[in-house]
C-alpha positions as CSV (number, residue, x, y, z in Angstrom):
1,X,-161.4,-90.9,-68.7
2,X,-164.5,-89.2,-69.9
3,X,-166.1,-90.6,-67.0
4,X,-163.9,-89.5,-64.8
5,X,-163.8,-85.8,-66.8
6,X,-167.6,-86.0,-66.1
7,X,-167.6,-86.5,-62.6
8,X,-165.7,-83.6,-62.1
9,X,-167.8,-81.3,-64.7
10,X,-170.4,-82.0,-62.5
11,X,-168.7,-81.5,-59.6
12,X,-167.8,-78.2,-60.5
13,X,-171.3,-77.4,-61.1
14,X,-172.8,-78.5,-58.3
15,X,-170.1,-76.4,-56.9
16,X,-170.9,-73.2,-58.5
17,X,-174.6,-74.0,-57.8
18,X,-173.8,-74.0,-54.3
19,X,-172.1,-71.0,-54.5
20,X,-174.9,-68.9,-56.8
21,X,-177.6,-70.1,-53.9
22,X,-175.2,-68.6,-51.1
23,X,-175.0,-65.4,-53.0
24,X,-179.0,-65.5,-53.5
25,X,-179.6,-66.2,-49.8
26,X,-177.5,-63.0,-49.0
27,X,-180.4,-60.3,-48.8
28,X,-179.8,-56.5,-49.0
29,X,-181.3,-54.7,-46.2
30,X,-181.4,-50.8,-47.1
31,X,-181.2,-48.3,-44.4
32,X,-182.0,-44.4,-45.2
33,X,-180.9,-42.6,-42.3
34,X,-182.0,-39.3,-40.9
35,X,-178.5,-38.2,-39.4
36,X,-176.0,-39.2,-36.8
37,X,-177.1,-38.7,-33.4
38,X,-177.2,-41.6,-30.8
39,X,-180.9,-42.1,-30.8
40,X,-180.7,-43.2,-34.3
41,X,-177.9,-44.8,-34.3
42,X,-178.9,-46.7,-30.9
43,X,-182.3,-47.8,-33.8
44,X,-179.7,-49.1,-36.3
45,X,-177.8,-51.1,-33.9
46,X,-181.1,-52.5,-32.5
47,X,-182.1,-53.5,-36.1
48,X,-178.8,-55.2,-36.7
49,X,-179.0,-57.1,-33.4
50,X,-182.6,-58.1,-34.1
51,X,-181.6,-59.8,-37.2
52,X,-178.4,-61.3,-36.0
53,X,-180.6,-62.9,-32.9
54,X,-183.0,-64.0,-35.6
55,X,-180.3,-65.9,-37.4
56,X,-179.0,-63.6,-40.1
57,X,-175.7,-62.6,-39.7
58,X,-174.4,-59.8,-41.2
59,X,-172.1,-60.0,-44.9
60,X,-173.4,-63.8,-44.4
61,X,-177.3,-64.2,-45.7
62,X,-177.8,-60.5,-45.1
63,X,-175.6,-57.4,-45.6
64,X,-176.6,-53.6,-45.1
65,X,-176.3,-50.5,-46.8
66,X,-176.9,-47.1,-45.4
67,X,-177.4,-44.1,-46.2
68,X,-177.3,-40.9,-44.1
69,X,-178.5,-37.5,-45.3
70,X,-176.9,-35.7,-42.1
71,X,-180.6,-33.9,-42.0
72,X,-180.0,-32.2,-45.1
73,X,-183.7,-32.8,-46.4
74,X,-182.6,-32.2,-50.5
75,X,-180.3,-35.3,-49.9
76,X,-183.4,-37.5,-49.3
77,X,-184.6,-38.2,-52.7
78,X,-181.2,-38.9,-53.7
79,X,-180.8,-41.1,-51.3
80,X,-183.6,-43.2,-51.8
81,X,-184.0,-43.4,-55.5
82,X,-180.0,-44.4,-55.4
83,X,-181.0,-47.7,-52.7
84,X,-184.1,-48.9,-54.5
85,X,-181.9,-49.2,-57.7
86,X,-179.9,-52.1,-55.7
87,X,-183.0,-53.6,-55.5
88,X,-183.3,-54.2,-51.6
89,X,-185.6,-57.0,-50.7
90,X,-186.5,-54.5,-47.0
91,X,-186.2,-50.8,-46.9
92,X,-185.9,-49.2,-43.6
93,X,-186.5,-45.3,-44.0
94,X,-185.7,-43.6,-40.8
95,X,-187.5,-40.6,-39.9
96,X,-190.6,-39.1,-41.1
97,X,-189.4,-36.6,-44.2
98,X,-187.5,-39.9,-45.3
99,X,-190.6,-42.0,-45.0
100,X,-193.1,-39.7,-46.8
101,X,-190.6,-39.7,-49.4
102,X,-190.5,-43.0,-50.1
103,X,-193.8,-43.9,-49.5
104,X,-194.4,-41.7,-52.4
105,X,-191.8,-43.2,-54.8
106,X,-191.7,-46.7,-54.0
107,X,-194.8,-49.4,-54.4
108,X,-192.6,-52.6,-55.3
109,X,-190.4,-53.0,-51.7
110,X,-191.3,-53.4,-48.3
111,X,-190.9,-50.1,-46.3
112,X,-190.2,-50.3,-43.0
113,X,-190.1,-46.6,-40.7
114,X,-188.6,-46.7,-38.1
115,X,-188.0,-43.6,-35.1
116,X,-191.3,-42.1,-36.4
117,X,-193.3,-40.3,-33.5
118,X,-197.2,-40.6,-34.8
119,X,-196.8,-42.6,-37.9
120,X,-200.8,-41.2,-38.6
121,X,-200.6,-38.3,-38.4
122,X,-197.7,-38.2,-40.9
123,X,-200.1,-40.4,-42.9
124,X,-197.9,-43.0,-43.9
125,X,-200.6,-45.8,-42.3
126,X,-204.2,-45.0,-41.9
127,X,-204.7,-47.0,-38.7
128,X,-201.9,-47.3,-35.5
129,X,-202.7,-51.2,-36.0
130,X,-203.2,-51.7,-39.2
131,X,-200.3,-51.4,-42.2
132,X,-201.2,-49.9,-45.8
133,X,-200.3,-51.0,-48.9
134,X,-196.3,-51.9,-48.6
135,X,-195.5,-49.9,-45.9
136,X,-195.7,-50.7,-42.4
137,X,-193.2,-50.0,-39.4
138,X,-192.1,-49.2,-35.8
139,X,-193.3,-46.0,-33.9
140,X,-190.8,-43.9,-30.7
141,X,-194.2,-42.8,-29.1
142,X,-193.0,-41.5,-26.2
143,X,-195.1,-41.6,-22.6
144,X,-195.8,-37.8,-22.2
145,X,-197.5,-38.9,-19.2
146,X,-195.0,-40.1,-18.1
147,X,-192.2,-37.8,-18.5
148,X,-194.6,-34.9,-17.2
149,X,-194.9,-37.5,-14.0
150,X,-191.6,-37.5,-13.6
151,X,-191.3,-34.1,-13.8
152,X,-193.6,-33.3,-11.3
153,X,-192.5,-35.5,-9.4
154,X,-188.9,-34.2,-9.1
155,X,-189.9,-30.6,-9.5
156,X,-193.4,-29.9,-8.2
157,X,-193.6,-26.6,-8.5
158,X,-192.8,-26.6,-12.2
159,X,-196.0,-25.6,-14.2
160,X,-194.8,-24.8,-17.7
161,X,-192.7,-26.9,-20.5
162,X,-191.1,-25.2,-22.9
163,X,-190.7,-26.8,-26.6
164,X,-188.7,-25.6,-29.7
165,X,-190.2,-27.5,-33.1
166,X,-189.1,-27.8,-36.4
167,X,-191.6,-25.9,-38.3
168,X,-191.0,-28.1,-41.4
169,X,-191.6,-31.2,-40.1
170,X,-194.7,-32.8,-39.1
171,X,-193.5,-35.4,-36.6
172,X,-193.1,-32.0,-34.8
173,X,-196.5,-30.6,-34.9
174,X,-197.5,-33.9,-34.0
175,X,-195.4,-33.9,-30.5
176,X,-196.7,-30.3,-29.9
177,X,-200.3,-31.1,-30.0
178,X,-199.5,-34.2,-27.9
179,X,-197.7,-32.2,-25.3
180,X,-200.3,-29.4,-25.0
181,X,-202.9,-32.1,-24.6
182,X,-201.1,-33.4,-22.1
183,X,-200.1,-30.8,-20.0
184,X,-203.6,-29.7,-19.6
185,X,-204.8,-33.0,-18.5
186,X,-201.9,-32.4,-15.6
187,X,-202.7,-29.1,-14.6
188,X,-199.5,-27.7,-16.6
189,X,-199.4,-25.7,-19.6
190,X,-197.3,-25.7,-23.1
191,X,-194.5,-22.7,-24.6
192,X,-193.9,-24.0,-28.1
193,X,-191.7,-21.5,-30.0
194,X,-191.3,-22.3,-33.6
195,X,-188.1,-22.8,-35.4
196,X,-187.9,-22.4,-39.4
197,X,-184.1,-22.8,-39.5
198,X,-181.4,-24.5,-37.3
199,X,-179.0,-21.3,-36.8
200,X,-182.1,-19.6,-35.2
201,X,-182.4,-21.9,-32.4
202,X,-180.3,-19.3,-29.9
203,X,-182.2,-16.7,-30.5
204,X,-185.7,-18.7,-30.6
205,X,-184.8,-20.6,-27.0
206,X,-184.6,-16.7,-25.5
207,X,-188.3,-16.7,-25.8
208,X,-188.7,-19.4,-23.1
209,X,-186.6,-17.4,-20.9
210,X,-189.5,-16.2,-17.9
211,X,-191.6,-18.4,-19.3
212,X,-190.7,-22.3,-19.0
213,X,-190.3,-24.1,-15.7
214,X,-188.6,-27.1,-18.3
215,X,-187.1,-27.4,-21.5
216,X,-188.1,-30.4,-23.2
217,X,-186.4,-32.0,-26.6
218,X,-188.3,-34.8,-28.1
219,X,-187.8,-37.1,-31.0
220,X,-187.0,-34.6,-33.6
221,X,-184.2,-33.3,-36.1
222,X,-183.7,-30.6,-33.2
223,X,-181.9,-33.7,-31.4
224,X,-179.1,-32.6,-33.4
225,X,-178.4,-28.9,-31.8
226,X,-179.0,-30.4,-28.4
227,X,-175.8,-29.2,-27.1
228,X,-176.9,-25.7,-28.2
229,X,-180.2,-26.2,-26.6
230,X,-178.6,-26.9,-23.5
231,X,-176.0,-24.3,-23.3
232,X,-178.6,-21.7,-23.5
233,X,-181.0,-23.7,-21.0
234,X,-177.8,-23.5,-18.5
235,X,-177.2,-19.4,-19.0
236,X,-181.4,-19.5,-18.2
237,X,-180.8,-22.0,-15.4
238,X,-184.2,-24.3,-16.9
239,X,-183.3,-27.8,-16.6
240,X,-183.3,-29.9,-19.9
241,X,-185.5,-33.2,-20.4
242,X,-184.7,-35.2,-23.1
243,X,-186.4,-37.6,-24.5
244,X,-183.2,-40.3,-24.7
245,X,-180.5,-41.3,-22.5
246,X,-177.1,-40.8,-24.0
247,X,-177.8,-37.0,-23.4
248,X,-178.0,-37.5,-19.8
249,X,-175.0,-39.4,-19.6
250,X,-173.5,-36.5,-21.8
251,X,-175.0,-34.0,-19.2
252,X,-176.7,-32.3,-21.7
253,X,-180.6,-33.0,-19.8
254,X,-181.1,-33.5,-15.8
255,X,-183.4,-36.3,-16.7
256,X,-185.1,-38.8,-19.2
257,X,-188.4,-41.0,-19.2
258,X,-187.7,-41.8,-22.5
259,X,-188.1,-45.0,-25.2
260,X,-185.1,-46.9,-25.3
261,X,-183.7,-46.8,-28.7
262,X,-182.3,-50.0,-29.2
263,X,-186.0,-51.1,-28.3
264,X,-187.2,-49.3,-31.2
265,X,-184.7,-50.9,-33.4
266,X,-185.4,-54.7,-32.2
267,X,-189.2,-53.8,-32.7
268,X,-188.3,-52.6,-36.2
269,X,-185.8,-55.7,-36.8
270,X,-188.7,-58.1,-36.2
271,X,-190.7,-56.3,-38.9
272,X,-187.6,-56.6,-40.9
273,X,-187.2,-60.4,-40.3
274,X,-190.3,-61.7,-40.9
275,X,-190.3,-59.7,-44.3
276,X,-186.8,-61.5,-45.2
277,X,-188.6,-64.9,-44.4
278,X,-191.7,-64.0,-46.7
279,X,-194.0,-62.4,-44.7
280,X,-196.4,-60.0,-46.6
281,X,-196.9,-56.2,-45.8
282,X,-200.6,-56.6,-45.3
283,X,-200.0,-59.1,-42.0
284,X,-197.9,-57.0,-40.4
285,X,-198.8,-54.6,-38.1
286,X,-197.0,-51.2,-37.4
287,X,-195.2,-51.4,-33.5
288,X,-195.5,-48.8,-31.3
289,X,-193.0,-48.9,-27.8
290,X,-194.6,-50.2,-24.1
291,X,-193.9,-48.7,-21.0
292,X,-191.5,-51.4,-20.8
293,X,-188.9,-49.9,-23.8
294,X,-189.0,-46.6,-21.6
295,X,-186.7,-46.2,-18.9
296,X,-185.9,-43.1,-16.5
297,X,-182.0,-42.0,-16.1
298,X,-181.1,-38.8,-14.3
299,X,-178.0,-37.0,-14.4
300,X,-176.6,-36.6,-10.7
301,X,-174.4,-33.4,-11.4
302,X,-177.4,-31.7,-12.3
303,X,-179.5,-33.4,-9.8
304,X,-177.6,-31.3,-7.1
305,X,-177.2,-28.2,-9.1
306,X,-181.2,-27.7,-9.5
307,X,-181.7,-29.2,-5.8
308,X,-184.2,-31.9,-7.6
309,X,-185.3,-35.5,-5.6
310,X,-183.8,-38.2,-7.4
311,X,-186.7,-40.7,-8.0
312,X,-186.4,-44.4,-6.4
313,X,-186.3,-46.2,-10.0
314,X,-184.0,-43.8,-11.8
315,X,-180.8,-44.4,-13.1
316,X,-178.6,-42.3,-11.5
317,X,-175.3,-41.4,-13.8
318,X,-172.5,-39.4,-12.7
């Protein structure tokens, strides 16, 4: 009987041993989230897919938790002093306010960025290849020449782009000095009106009136007034570019040469994986997009309304 009564005692153990080592092999990915527009939520989805493709499936050896400060930048610390206290073994900080954050708070967990135009410039890694310290991550550098290619292309005689930026945020100033450097190389110049608060954007987009041949929105928190942006573009009759595709679809922008999203994500999700399976910081380089994650989509409605040439590798959506 007490052999028996053994037998199962250690059955039961080996059990519950079974058990604690499925619960340890569950890892907590942490996601800080800039706000809820598609682009960034097209970068989760390509995280999650990343992962899943990689072998871990969600709630099974890896579960997420997200948080989203809907752009409100007092939310941010908040947010990522309450996720580091469930000790994630990969923190994904999306957005570049987010990621200085962090970067200045956390040393003991991988950070991963994610969506983050010039992740130099923001100085959250010294070198585009090389990672610093524990944070390393996956860059939305968008083709400017290419975008200003396509523009040309579909409307030659445009010569100036017109830019709202957030004047409190660096990724930004960044895109601005990329732009203007890039429209000069072209032969095309740069209107970049300044925005210090989000309920100003209707008045600040009048300035481009005259001025802009294009409006172009890049990977910024002005992603979120897009709709405003646009409305105000139409009363002007400038086209929009955009720097995603979901706005096209939504008729909000003519066009896009933009990074796909989802690509951004997947780039980020290998980071992520290979940091789950014991991969130090140090090896792991920060990812920026190839002309292969960008991809050109063109709204047809508008196409016709601004008499444009549809280019031969666009997407065209109704």
């Amino acid at each position: 009987m007490k052999k028996k009564l053994s037998a199962i005692m250690m059955a039961a153990a080996a059990l519950l041993s079974g058990c604690d080592s499925e619960k340890q092999e569950t890892q907590l990915v942490a996601i800080v989230n800039y706000g809820q527009i598609p682009p960034l939520q097209a970068t989760i989805e390509g995280i999650k897919k990343e992962l899943s493709e990689s072998g871990y499936a969600e709630n099974k050896n890896v579960r997420y938790e997200v948080a989203d400060i809907a752009f409100d930048h007092t939310l941010i610390p908040q947010a990522v002093m309450n996720l580091k206290n469930h000790n994630p073994k990969v923190m994904v900080v999306i957005s570049t306010p987010i990621a200085q954050f962090a970067k200045g708070k956390i040393r003991d967990i991988p950070l991963v960025y994610s969506a983050i135009t010039d992740p130099v410039d923001a100085k959250l890694v010294n070198s585009p290849t090389e990672s610093v310290d524990n944070v390393t991550g996956s860059s939305d550098m968008q083709s400017l020449k290419g975008l200003l290619a396509l523009i040309q292309k579909m409307l030659p005689q445009a010569k100036t782009v017109g830019m709202l930026y957030a004047t409190s945020d660096c990724n930004d100033t960044a895109l601005i000095n990329k732009m203007r450097s890039e429209t000069e190389a072209v032969g095309m110049s740069l209107v970049a009106i300044p925005v210090d608060q989000m309920r100003d954007i209707p008045i600040r987009i009048q300035e481009l009136n005259g001025k802009a041949d294009v409006i172009y929105v890049g990977a910024s928190g002005l992603q979120s007034a897009l709709a405003v942006i646009s409305g105000e573009a139409a009363k002007m009759n400038i086209p929009v570019f955009n720097m995603e595709e979901q706005s096209v679809r939504d008729g909000l922008a003519l066009a896009t040469f933009g990074v796909n999203y989802e690509s951004v994500g997947r780039n980020t999700g290998k980071l992520v994986t290979k940091l789950l399976q014991g991969a130090a910081v140090k090896d792991l380089a920060p990812i920026f997009p190839r002309i292969e994650d960008h991809k050109c989509f063109v709204n047809k409605k508008l196409a016709k309304k601004f008499a444009v040439t549809i280019p031969e590798n666009a997407t065209v959506v109704e």
